[in-house]
Every structure is written in C-alpha cells, then in structure tokens.
C-alpha positions as CSV (number, residue, x, y, z in Angstrom):
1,X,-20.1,-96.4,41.8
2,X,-21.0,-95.0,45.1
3,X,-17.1,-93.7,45.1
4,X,-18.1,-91.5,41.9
5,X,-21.4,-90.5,43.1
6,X,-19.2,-89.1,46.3
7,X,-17.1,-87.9,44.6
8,X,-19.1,-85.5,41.9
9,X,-21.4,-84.2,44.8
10,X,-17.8,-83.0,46.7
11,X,-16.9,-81.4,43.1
12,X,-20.7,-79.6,42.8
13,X,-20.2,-78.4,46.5
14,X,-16.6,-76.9,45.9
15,X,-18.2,-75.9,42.5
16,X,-20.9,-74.2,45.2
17,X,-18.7,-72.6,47.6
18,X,-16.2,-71.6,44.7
19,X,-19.2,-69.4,43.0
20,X,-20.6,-68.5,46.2
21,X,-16.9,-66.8,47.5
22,X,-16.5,-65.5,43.7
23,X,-20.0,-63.8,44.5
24,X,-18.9,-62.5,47.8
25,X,-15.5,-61.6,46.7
26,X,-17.7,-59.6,43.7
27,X,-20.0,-57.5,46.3
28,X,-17.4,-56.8,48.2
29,X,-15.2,-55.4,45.8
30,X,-18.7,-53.4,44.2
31,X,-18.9,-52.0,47.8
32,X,-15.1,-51.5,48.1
33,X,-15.1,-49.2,45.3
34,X,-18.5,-47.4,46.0
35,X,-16.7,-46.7,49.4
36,X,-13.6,-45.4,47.9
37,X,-16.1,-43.4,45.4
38,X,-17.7,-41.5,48.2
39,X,-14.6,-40.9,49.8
40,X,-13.1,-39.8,46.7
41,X,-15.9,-37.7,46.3
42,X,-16.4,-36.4,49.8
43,X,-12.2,-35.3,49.6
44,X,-12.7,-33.6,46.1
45,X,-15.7,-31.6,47.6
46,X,-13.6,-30.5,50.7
47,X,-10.5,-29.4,48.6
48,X,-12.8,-27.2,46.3
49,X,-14.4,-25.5,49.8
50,X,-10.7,-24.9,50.7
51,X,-10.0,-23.4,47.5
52,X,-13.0,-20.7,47.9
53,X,-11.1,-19.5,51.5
54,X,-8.1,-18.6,49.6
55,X,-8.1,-14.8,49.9
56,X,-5.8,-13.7,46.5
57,X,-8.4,-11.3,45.1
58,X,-11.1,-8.7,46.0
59,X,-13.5,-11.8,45.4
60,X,-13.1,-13.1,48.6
61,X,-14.8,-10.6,50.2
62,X,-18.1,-11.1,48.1
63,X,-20.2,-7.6,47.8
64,X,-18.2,-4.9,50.2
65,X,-20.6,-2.4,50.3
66,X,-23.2,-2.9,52.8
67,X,-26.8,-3.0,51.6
68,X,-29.5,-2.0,54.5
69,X,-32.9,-0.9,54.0
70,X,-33.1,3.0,53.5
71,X,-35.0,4.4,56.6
72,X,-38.2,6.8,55.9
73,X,-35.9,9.7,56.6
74,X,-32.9,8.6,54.4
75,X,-31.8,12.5,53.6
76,X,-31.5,12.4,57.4
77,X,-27.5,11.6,58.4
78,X,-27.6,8.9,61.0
79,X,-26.0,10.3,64.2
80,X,-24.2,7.0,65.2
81,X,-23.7,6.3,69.2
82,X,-20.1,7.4,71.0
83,X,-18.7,3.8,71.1
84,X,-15.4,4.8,72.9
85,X,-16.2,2.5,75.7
86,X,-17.2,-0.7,74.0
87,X,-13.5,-0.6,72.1
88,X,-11.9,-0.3,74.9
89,X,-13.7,-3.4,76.8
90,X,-13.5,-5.4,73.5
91,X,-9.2,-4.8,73.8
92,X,-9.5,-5.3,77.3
93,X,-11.4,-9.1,76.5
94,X,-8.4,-9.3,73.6
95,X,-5.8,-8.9,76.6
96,X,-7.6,-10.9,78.8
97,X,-8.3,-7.9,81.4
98,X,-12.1,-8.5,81.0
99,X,-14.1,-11.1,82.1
100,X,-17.3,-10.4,80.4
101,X,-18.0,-10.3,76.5
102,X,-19.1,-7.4,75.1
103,X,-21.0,-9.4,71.8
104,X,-24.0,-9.2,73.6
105,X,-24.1,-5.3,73.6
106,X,-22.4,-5.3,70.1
107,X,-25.2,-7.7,68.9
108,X,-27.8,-5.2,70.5
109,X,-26.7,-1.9,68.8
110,X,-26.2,-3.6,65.5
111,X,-29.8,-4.4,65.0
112,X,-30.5,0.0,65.4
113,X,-27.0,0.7,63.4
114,X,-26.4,-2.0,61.0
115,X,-24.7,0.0,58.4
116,X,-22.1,1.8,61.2
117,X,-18.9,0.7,59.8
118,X,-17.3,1.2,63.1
119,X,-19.2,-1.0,65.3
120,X,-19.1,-3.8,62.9
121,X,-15.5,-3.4,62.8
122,X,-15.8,-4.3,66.4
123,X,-18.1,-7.4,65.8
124,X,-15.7,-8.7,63.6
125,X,-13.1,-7.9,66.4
126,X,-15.0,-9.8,68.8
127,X,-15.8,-12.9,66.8
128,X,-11.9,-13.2,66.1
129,X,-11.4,-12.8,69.9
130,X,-13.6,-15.6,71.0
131,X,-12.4,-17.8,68.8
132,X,-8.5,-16.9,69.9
133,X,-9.5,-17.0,73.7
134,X,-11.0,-21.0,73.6
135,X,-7.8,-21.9,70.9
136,X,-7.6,-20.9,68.2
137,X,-7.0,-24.2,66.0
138,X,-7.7,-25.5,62.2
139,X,-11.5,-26.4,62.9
140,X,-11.8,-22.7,63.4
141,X,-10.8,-21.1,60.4
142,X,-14.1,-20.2,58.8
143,X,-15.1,-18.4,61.8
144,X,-11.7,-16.1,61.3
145,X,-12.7,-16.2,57.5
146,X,-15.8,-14.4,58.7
147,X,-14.3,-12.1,61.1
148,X,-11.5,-11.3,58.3
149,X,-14.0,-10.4,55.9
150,X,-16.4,-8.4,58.4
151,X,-13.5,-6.0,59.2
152,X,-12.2,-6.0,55.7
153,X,-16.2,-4.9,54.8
154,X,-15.7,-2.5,57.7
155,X,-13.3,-0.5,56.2
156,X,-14.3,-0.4,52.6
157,X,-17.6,1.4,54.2
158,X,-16.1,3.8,56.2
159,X,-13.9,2.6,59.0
160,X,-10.5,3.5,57.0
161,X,-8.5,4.7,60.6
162,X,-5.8,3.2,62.8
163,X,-7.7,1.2,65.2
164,X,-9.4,-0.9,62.6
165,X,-6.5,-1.1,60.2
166,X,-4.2,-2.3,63.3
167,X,-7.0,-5.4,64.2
168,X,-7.6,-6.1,60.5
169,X,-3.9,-7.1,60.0
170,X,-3.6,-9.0,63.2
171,X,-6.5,-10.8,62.2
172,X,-5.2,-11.2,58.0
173,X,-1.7,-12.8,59.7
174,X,-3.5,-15.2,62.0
175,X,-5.9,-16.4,58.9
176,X,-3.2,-16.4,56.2
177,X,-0.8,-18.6,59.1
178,X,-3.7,-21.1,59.4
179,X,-4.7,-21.4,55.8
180,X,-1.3,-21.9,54.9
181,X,-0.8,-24.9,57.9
182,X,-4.2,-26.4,56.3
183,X,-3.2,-26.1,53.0
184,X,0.0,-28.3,53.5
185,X,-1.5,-30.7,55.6
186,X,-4.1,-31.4,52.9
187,X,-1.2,-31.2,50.0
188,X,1.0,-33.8,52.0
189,X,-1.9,-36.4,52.7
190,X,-3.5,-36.0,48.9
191,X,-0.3,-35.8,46.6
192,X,-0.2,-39.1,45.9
193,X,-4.0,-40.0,46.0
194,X,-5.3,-43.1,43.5
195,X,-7.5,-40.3,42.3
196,X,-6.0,-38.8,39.0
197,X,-8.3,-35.7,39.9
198,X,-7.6,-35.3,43.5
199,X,-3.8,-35.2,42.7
200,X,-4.7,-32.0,40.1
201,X,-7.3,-30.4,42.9
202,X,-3.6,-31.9,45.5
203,X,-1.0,-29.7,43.1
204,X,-3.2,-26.5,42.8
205,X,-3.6,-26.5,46.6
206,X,0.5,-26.7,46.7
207,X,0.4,-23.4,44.2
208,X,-1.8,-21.9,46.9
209,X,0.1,-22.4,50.1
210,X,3.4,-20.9,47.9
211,X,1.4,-18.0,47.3
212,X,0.1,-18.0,50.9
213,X,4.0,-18.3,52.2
214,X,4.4,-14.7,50.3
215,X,1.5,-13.7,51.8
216,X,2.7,-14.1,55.3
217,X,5.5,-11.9,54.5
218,X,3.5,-8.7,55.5
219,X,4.1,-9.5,59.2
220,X,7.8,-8.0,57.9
221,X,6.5,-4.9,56.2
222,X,4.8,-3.4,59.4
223,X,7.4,-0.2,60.3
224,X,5.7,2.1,58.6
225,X,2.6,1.4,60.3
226,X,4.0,0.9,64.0
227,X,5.7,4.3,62.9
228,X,1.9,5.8,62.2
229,X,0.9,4.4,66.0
230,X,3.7,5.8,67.7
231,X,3.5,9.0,65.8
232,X,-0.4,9.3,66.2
233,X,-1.0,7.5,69.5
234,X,-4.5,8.8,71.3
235,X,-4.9,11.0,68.2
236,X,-7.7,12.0,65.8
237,X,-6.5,9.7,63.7
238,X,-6.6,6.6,66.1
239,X,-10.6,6.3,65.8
240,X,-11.7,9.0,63.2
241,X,-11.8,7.6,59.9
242,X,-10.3,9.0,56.6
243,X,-12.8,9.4,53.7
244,X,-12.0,9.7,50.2
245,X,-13.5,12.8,49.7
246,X,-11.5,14.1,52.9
247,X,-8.7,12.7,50.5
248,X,-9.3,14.7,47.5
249,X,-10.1,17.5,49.8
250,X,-6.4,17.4,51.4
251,X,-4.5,17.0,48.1
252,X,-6.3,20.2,47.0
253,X,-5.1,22.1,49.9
254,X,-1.5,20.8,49.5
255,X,-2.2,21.9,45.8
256,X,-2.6,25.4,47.5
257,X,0.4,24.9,50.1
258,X,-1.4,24.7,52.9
259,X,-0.6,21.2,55.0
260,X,-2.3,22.8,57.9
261,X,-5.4,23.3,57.0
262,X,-8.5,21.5,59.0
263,X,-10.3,19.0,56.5
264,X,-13.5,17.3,58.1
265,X,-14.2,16.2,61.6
266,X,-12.1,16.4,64.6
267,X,-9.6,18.6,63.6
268,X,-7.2,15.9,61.1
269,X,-5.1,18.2,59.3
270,X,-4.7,17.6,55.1
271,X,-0.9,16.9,55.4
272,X,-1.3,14.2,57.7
273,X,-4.3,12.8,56.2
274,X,-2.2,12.2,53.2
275,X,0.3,10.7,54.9
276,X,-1.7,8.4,57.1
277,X,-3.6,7.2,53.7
278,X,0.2,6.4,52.0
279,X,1.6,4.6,54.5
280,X,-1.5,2.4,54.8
281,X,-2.0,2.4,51.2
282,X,1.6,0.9,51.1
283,X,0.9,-1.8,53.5
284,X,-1.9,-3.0,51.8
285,X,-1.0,-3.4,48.5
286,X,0.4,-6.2,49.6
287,X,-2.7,-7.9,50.5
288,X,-4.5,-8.9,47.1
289,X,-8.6,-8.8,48.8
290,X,-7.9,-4.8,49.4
291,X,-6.9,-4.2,45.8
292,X,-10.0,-2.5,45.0
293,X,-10.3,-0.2,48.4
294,X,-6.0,0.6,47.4
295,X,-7.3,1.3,43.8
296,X,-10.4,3.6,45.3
297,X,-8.2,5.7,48.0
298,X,-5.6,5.9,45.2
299,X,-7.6,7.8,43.0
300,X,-9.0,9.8,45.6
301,X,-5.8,11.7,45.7
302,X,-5.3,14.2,43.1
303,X,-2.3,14.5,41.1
304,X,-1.2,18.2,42.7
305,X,2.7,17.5,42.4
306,X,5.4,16.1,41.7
307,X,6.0,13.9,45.2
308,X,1.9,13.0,45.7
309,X,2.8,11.6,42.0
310,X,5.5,9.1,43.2
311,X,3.7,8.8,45.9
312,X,1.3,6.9,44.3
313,X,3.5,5.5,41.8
314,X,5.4,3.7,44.6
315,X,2.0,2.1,45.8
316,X,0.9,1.1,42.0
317,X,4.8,-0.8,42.1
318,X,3.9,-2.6,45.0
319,X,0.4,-3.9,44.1
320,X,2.6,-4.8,40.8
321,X,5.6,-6.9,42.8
322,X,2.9,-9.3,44.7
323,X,1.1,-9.7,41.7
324,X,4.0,-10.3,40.2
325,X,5.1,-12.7,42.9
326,X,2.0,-14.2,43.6
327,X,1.6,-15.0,39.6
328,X,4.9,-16.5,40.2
329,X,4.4,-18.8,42.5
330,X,0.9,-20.2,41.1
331,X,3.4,-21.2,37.9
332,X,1.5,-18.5,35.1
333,X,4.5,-18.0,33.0
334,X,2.7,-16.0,30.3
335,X,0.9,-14.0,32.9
336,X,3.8,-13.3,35.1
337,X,6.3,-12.3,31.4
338,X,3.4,-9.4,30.7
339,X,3.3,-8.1,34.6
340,X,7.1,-8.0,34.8
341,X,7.6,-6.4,30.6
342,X,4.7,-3.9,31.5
343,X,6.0,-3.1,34.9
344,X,9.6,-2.7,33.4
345,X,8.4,-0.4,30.7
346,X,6.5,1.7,33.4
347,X,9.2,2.2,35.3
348,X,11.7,3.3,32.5
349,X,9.3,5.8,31.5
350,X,8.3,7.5,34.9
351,X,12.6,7.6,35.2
352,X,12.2,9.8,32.0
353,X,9.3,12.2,33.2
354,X,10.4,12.6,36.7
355,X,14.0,11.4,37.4
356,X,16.4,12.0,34.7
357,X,17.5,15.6,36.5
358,X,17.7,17.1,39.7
359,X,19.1,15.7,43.3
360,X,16.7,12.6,44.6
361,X,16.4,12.7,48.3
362,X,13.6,10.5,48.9
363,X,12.7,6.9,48.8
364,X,9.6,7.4,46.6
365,X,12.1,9.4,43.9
366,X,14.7,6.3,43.8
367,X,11.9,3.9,44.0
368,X,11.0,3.4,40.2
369,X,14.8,3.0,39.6
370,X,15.1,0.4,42.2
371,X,11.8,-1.8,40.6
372,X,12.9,-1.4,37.5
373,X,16.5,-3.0,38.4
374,X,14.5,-5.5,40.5
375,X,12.3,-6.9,37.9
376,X,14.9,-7.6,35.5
377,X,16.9,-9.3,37.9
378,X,13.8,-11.2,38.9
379,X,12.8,-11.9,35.0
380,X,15.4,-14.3,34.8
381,X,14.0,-17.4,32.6
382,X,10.9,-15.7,31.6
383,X,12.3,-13.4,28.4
384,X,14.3,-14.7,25.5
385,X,18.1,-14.5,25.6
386,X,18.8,-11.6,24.1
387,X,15.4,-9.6,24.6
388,X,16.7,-10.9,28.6
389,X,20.1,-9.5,27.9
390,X,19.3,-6.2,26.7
391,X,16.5,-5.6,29.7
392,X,19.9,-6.5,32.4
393,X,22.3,-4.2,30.5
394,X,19.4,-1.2,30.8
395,X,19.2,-2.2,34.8
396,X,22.8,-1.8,35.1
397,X,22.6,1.7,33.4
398,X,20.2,2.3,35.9
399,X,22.3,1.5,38.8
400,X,25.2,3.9,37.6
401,X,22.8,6.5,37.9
402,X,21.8,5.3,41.5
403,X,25.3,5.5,42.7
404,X,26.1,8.9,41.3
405,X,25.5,12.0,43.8
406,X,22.2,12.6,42.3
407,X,20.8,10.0,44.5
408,X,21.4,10.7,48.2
409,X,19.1,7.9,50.3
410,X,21.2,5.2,51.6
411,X,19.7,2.6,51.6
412,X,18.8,2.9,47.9
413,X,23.0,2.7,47.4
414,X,22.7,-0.4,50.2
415,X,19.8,-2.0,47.6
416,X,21.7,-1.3,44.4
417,X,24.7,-2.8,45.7
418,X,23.0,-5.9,46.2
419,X,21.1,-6.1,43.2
420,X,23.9,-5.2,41.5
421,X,25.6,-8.1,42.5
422,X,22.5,-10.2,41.5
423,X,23.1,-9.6,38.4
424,X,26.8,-9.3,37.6
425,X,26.0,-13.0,38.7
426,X,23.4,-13.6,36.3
427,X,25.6,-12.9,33.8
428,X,28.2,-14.4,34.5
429,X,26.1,-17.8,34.5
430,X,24.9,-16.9,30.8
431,X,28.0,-16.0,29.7
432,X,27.3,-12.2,29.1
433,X,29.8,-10.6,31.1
434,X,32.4,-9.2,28.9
C-alpha cells in the first residue's frame, strides 16, 4: 500500500513537471513568435523606406520648385551676392586643399537668399562633401539622398550651368553605386525569408537594383559633357546659368541665322546656348528624376529647323531607350511591348518626314534609323511571331538604307554593322532566314 501511495504521488509530480514544461515550452514559443513578428515587422518597414530612395521618377524629388515667402518688395529682382569665392573653397574642401568648411558661411547666406538656386547648389555640394571626407559608407546614404535632391532642386530653379551639372552627376553616380550595393545586400539576406511577404517586398528590391545597374551606366555616357568642359573651361557658361526663356530666345535667333547674337547675361551667345542645353539634355535623359526639367528645356526650344528638330528628337529617343530599359528590367511586359511598338512607329515616321532624301551627315539625322533598328532587335520575345517577323524585315530595310552613300557618319555604318548581325542571328534562331 505504501508502494502505491509512492508510486501515484511520483506519477502526479511527473504529471506536474510534464504540464508545467508543456506551459513553459507554450510561452516560449508565444514569445518566440511575437519576437519573430516584430522582427518580421521591423524588416518589412525597412524594405519599404528603401523602396522610397529609389530615384526612377521625377517623384523622388518631391515639390522642385522652391516655395519662400514673397518679400514686401516682391516686384523688386533680388540682386543675389557674387559667390565666386565660396565655389572655389567648397572645391578646394572636395580636393582636400582646405582645411576649414565653408557650411557655416553657406548656412549664413542661406537664411538672406534662400531661394538663390546657386548657393543651394553649393549646400548640397557641401553636405555630399562632408559626408565623402569622414567615409563615405551605407549608413550614409540618406544624407547623399538629401544632397542629391538639393542640387537636383537647384537646377530645376535656376542653376541649369556647367558647374552644378558637373557636381550633380558626381553626386547621382556615388548615390546610384551605394543604393545599388544596399539593395543586393538586402536582396541576398531576405530572398529566402519565412516571411511569404518579405520575399515579395525581397524580389521587387531585386527588380530595383537591375534597374539601378542600368542606371549606373551614365558614368559611360559622359564625352559629350567632358567635351562641353574642355570646350567652355573658365567661360560664361561655367557659372552663368541657361534659362528657358534664354532658350526660346536663341532658337528664334537661329530662326533668323544669327548664332552670334548676345542672349541674356554675360555675353552667352544663342548658338552655344543651344548647344550647351543639347548636350546636357542628352545626358540626362538618361536619368529618370530629371524627366520633367528634360521635358521643360525641351519645349523651351522652338521648332526653327530641320536639325533643332532632330535635335530634340534624338533626346525624346533616349528618354524612350531607359524607359524602355528600365521597364525592362522591373519585368512589365505589357508596359515595355507599348514603349518599344510606339517608339518603333515614331521612328519610322520621322524616317519619312525628314530622312527619306538628301545626304545625312550627322549623328542626329541617322539617329531615328539607328533606334528604330535597335528596338526591334531589342523586342525580341515581346511581339507575336509574325507581327515580330515583319518589324525585323522593316529594320533590315532600314539598314540598307544606312549603308548606302546617303549616310556618311561612321560610326552609324560601325552600329549597323553590329546590329545587323544581331539580327541575321535572331533569325536564324526562329528560322526566318531564307
């Protein structure tokens, strides 16, 4: 008897210390998963903020135009302070030939000039500089973010000239190198996340560092602005901005033949002034957050002739490729079919209106021809077979005519050999080649 009275109070106390572990083993696991919630949670909201710093659209920029209380006089023009010398000491602090930093007398004439496009130019200068000075690393991304979008700001408000446009893309490559290193580092540690959700937020991040890696290509396109430098080094046109009315002001005179004349301040000249805005205008239609300020100095220039035309037509075709591109890589294949159809179309039709006669000497005459052949070489997988077929046979058409003696730039006969080898090869694989 005593054996069995032993023997059911050892079975209630493992009975005890069963349901008491069970209990344990419980909370733990409630405050296992609460954990793995918040974390969840706290790595979902930090992959949406990374999402917002993704700069592929005007957007990023918030409101460009600056908004500053009107002063008493506001019919009065603002005669802004000669800040010659605080460029020079903020490239100085850049190349590490000045000790002291200038934000503290950059700070000081912001509160009088708030709205002067220039000098915040150079605050956004500055900010980028500190940052680069101490190491410029992952934590301190938002504070390029801010200097990116300060400049940017800068030149939609008036600081459209060389000195600015030369800092804004150093600044745009550093930013879009370092979003593009955080990006994959946050792809390859969430891919494979418990979290169904975080995997989506994981693959859309992926998209984004693809589109960031075509991005980074602009660090290639830079000639024609390196050209501008060498070509205008110390000029007007160094520190003297272009404004679109001094835009439509120069395409009138070229209307008139008359590429010399003196339009605005300092003595910039309208022939140059439309070539300074081209060039640029071609370099940044490759980055999307400028669209708008592209779109705005586009239209600025009148259509006076025949070259200004293509001119502006080439831009228009390179906003189109890196949307094109960019739609690409983000995996759109509805959206990226109607870019490259309409682009197609557009370019067939400018052929006819400007190309179909006549000796074409210059890259902005062959350059329609060349997109044209380059999209439907590119198209490849987003049209049906034959619809696919016919828009290949129209690009080889349109190579014959870029290798007759019509077209005399080089490297356009260079690029149409290669693309058409593209697609001699395209066909072949489909079986199209006769």
């Amino acid at each position: 008897m005593v054996k069995l009275n032993t023997l059911f109070k050892k079975k209630d106390q493992e009975n005890k210390l069963k349901a008491f572990q069970d209990s344990l083993r419980s909370k733990t696991g409630d405050v296992l998963q609460q954990d793995l919630k918040r974390q969840s949670q706290f790595i979902k909201k930090e992959m949406q903020e990374m999402q917002k710093m993704f700069p592929g659209s005007p957007q990023f920029l918030g409101r460009a135009e600056y908004t500053v209380k009107k002063r008493k006089l506001g019919f009065v023009k603002i005669k802004y302070p000669d800040i010659t010398e605080l460029r020079e000491q903020v490239n100085r602090f850049a190349e590490k030939q000045e000790i002291s930093d200038p934000r503290q007398q950059i700070r000081k004439l912001l509160k009088r000039y708030p709205a002067y496009p220039d000098l915040r130019a150079l605050n956004g200068i500055q900010i980028f500089n500190d940052a680069s000075q101490s190491g410029l690393d992952a934590k301190k991304i938002k504070v390029v973010q801010g200097s990116l979008r300060e400049v940017a700001r800068a030149i939609f408000n008036g600081g459209y000239n060389l000195f600015v446009m030369n800092w804004f893309i150093k600044i745009y490559v550093r930013y879009v190198d370092a979003l593009r290193d955080k990006y994959l580092h946050e792809y390859n540690s969430t891919r494979n996340h418990f979290s169904n959700e975080i995997r989506k937020l994981s693959k859309d991040i992926h998209r984004k560092h693809l589109q960031l890696t075509l991005m980074a290509n602009i660090k290639n396109k830079l000639t024609g602005l390196q050209m501008l430098n060498a070509k205008l080094k110390n000029s007007v046109y160094t520190i003297s901005s272009i404004t679109p009315n001094e835009a439509k002001m120069a395409s009138m005179a070229i209307k008139n033949e008359d590429g010399s004349r003196k339009i605005g301040d300092g003595g910039k000249t309208a022939s140059n002034i439309i070539s300074v805005i081209m060039t640029i205008n071609m370099l940044l239609a490759r980055i999307p957050i400028l669209n708008d300020l592209v779109k705005k100095y586009q239209s600025s220039i009148l259509n006076v002739n025949r070259d200004i035309v293509l001119q502006k037509i080439m831009v228009n075709n390179i906003q189109r490729v890196t949307e094109f591109q960019l739609s690409m890589a983000s995996g759109d294949i509805t959206q990226t079919h109607d870019i490259a159809n309409k682009m197609f179309l557009d370019c067939l039709d400018i052929s006819k209106q400007y190309l179909e006669t006549g000796i074409l000497t210059r890259q902005h005459e062959v350059d329609p021809l060349l997109k044209a052949v380059w999209i439907a070489k590119e198209s490849k997988g987003l049209f049906k077979a034959e619809e696919y077929k016919r828009m290949l046979d129209h690009a080889l058409k349109i190579l014959e005519m870029i290798f007759s003696k019509r077209v005399q730039v080089k490297s356009a006969h260079e690029m149409a050999r290669g693309l058409q080898d593209d697609i001699h090869f395209i066909m072949i694989e489909e079986g199209w080649m006769k």
